[in-house]
Backbone as JSON Lines, residues from 0, in Angstrom:
{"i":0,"aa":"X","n":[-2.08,-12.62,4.09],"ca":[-2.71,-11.7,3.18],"c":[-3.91,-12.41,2.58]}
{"i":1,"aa":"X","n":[-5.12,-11.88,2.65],"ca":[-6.28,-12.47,1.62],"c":[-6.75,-11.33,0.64]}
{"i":2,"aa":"X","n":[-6.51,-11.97,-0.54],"ca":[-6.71,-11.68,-1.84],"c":[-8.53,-12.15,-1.82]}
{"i":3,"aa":"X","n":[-9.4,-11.03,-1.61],"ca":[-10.98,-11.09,-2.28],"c":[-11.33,-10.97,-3.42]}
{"i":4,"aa":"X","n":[-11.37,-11.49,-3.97],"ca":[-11.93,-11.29,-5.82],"c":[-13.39,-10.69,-5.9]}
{"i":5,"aa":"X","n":[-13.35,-9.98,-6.89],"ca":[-15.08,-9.27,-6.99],"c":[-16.2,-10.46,-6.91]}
{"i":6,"aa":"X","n":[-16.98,-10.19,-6.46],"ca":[-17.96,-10.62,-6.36],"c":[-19.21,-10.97,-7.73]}
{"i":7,"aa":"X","n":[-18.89,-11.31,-8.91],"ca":[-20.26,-10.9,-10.22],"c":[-21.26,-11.87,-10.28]}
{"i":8,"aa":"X","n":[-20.91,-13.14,-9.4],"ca":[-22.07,-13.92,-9.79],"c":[-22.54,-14.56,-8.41]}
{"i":9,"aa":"X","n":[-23.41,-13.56,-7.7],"ca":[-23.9,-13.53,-6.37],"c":[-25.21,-14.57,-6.4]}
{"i":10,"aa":"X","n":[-25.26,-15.42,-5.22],"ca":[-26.21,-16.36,-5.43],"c":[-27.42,-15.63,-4.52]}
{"i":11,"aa":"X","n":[-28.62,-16.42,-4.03],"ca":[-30.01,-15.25,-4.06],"c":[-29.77,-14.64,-2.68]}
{"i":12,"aa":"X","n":[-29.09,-14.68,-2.05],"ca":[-28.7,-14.18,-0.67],"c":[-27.35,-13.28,-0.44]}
{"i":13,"aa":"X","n":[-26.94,-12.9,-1.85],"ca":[-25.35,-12.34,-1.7],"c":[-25.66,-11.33,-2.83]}
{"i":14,"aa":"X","n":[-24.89,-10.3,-2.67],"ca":[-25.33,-9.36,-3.96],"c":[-23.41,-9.24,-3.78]}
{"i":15,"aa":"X","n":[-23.54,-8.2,-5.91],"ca":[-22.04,-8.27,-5.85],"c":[-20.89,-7.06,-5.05]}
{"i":16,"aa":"X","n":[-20.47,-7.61,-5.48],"ca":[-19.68,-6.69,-4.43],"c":[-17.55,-6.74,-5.31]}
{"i":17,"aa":"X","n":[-17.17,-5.59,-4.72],"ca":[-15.91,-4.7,-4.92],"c":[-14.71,-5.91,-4.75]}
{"i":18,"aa":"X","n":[-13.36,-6.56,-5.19],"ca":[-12.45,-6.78,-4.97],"c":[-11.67,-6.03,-3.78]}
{"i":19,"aa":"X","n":[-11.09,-6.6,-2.49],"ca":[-10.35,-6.14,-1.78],"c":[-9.23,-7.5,-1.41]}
{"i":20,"aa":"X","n":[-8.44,-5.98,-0.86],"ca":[-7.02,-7.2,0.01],"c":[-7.17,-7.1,1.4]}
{"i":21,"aa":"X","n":[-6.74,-7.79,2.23],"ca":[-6.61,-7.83,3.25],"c":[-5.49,-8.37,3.94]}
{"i":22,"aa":"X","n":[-4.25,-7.78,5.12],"ca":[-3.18,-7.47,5.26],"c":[-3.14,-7.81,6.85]}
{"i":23,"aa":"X","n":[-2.72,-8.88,7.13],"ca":[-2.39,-9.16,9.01],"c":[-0.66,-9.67,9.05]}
{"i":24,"aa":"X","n":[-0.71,-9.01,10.25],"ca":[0.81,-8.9,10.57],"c":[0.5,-9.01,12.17]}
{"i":25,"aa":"X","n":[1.66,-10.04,12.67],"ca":[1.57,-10.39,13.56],"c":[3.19,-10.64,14.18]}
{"i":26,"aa":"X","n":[3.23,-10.66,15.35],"ca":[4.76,-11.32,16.14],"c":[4.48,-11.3,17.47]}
{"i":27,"aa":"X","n":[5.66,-12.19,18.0],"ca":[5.04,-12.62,19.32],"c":[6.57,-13.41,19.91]}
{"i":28,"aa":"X","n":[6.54,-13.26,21.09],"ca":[8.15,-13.91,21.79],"c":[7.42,-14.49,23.21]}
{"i":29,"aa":"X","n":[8.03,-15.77,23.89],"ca":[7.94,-15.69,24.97],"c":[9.44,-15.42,26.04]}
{"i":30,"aa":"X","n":[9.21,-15.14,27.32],"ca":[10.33,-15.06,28.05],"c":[10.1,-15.99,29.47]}
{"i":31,"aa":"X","n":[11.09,-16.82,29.71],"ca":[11.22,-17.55,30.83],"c":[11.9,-16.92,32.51]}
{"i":32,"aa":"X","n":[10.97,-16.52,32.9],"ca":[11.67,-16.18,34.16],"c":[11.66,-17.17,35.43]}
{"i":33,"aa":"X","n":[12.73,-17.75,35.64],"ca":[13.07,-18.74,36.77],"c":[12.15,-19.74,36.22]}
{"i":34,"aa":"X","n":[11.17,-19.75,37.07],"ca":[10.43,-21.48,36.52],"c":[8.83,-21.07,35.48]}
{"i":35,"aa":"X","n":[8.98,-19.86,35.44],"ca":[7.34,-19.32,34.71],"c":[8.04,-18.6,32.9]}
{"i":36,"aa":"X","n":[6.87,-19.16,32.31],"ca":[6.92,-18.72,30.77],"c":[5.69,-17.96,30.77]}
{"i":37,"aa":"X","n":[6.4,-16.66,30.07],"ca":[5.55,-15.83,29.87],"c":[5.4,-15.62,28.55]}
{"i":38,"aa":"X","n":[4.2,-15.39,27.79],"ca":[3.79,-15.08,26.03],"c":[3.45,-13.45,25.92]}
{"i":39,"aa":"X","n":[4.07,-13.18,24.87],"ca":[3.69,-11.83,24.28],"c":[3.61,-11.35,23.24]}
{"i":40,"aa":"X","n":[2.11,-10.88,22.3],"ca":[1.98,-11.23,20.81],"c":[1.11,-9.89,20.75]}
{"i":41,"aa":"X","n":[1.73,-9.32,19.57],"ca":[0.85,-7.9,19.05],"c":[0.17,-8.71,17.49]}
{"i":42,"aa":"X","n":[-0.69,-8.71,17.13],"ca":[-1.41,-8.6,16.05],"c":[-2.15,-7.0,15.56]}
{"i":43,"aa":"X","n":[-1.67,-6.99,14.15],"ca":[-2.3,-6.1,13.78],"c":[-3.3,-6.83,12.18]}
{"i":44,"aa":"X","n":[-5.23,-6.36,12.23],"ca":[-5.47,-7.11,10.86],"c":[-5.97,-5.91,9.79]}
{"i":45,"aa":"X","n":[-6.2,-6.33,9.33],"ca":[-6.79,-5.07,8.37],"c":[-5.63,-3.59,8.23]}
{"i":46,"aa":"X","n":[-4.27,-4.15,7.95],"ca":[-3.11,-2.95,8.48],"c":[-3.42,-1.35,7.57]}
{"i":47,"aa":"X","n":[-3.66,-2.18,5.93],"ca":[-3.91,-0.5,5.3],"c":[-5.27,0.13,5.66]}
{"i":48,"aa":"X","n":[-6.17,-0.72,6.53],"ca":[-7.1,0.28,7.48],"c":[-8.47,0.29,5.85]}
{"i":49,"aa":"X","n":[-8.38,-1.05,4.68],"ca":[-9.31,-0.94,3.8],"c":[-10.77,-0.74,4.66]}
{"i":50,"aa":"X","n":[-11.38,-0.16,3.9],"ca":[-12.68,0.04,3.86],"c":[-12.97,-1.08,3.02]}
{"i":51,"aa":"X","n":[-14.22,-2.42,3.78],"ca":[-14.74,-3.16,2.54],"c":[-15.83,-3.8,3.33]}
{"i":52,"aa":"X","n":[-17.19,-4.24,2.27],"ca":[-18.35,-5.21,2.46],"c":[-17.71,-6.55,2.07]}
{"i":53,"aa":"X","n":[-18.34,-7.31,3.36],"ca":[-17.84,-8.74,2.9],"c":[-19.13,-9.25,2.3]}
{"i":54,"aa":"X","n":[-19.17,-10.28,1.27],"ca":[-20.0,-10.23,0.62],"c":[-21.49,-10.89,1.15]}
{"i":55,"aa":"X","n":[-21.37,-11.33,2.23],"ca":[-22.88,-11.83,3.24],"c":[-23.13,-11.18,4.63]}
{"i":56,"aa":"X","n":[-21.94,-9.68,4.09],"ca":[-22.24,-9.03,5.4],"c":[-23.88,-8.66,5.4]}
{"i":57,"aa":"X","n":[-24.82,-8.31,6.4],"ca":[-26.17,-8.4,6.41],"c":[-26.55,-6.5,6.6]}
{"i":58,"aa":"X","n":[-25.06,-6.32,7.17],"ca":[-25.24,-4.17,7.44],"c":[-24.7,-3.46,6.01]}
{"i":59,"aa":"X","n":[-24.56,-4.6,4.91],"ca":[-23.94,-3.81,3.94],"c":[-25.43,-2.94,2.82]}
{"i":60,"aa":"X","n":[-26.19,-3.43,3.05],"ca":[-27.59,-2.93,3.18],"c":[-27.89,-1.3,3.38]}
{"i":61,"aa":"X","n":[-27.18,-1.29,4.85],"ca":[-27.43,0.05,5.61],"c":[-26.75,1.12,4.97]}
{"i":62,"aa":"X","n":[-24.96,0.34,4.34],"ca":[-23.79,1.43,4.38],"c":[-23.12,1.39,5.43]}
{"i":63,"aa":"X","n":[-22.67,0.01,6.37],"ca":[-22.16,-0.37,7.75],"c":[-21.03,-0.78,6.95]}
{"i":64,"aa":"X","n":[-19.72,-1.1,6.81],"ca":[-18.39,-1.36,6.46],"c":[-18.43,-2.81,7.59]}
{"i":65,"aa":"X","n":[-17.3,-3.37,7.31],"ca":[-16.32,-4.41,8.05],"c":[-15.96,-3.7,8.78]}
{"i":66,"aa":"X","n":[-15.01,-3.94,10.0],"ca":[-14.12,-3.86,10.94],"c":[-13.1,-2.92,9.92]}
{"i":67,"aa":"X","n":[-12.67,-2.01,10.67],"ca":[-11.23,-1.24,10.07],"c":[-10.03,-1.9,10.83]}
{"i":68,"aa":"X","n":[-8.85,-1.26,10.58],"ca":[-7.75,-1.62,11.48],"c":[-8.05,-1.94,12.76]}
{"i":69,"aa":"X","n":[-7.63,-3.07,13.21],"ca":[-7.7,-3.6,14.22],"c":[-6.36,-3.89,14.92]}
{"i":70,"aa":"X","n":[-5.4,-3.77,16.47],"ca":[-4.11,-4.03,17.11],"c":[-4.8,-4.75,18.31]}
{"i":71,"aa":"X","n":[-4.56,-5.53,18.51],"ca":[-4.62,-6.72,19.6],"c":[-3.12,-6.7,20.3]}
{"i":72,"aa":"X","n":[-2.75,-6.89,21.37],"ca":[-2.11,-7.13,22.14],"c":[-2.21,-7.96,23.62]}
{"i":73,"aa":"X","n":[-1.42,-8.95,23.59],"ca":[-1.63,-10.58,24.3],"c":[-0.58,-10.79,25.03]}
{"i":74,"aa":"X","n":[-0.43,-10.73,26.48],"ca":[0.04,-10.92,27.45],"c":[-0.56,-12.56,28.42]}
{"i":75,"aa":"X","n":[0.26,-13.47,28.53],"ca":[-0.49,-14.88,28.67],"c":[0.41,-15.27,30.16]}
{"i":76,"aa":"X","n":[0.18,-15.43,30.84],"ca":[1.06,-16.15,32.44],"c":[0.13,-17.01,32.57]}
{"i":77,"aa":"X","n":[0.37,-18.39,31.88],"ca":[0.33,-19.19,32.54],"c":[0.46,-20.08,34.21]}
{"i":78,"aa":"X","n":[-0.37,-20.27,34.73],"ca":[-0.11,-21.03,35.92],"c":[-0.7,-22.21,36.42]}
{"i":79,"aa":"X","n":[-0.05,-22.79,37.06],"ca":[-0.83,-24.31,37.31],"c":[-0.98,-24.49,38.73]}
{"i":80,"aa":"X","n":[-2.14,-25.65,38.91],"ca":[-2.7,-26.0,40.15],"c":[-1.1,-27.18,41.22]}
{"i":81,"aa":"X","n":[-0.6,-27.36,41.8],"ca":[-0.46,-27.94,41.97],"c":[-1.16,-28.99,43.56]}
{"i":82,"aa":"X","n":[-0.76,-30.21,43.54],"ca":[-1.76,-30.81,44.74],"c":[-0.91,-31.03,45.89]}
């Protein structure tokens, strides 16, 4: 979880800006079949889907937001060379 605190004393390149939270949740297992390990991981960031300017975002100018909810999902098979 990241806790953003308002922004009131912006230096000459940052203007102020709103208090937000921010909320990632993540899990992940692997499974071994015969001689291969396999990884599998869902991430989710931004879960309550806030609307927020980070405070050196450069589109907050325009009225461009951060990233909203974001779900990643990670499937990994490893394999090796052998000689």
């Amino acid at each position: 979880m990241d806790f953003i605190f308002a922004q009131n004393h912006p230096s000459v390149f940052e203007k102020k800006g709103d208090p937000y939270n921010l909320i990632r949740l993540g899990w992940g297992f692997d499974i071994q079949l015969k001689h291969q390990i396999i990884n599998f991981n869902v991430t989710v960031n931004n879960l309550p889907n806030v609307a927020y300017f980070d405070y050196l975002l450069t589109l907050k100018d325009v009225g461009i937001y951060n990233t909203g909810r974001n779900i990643s999902v990670n499937l990994k098979i490893p394999f090796g060379l052998k000689r």
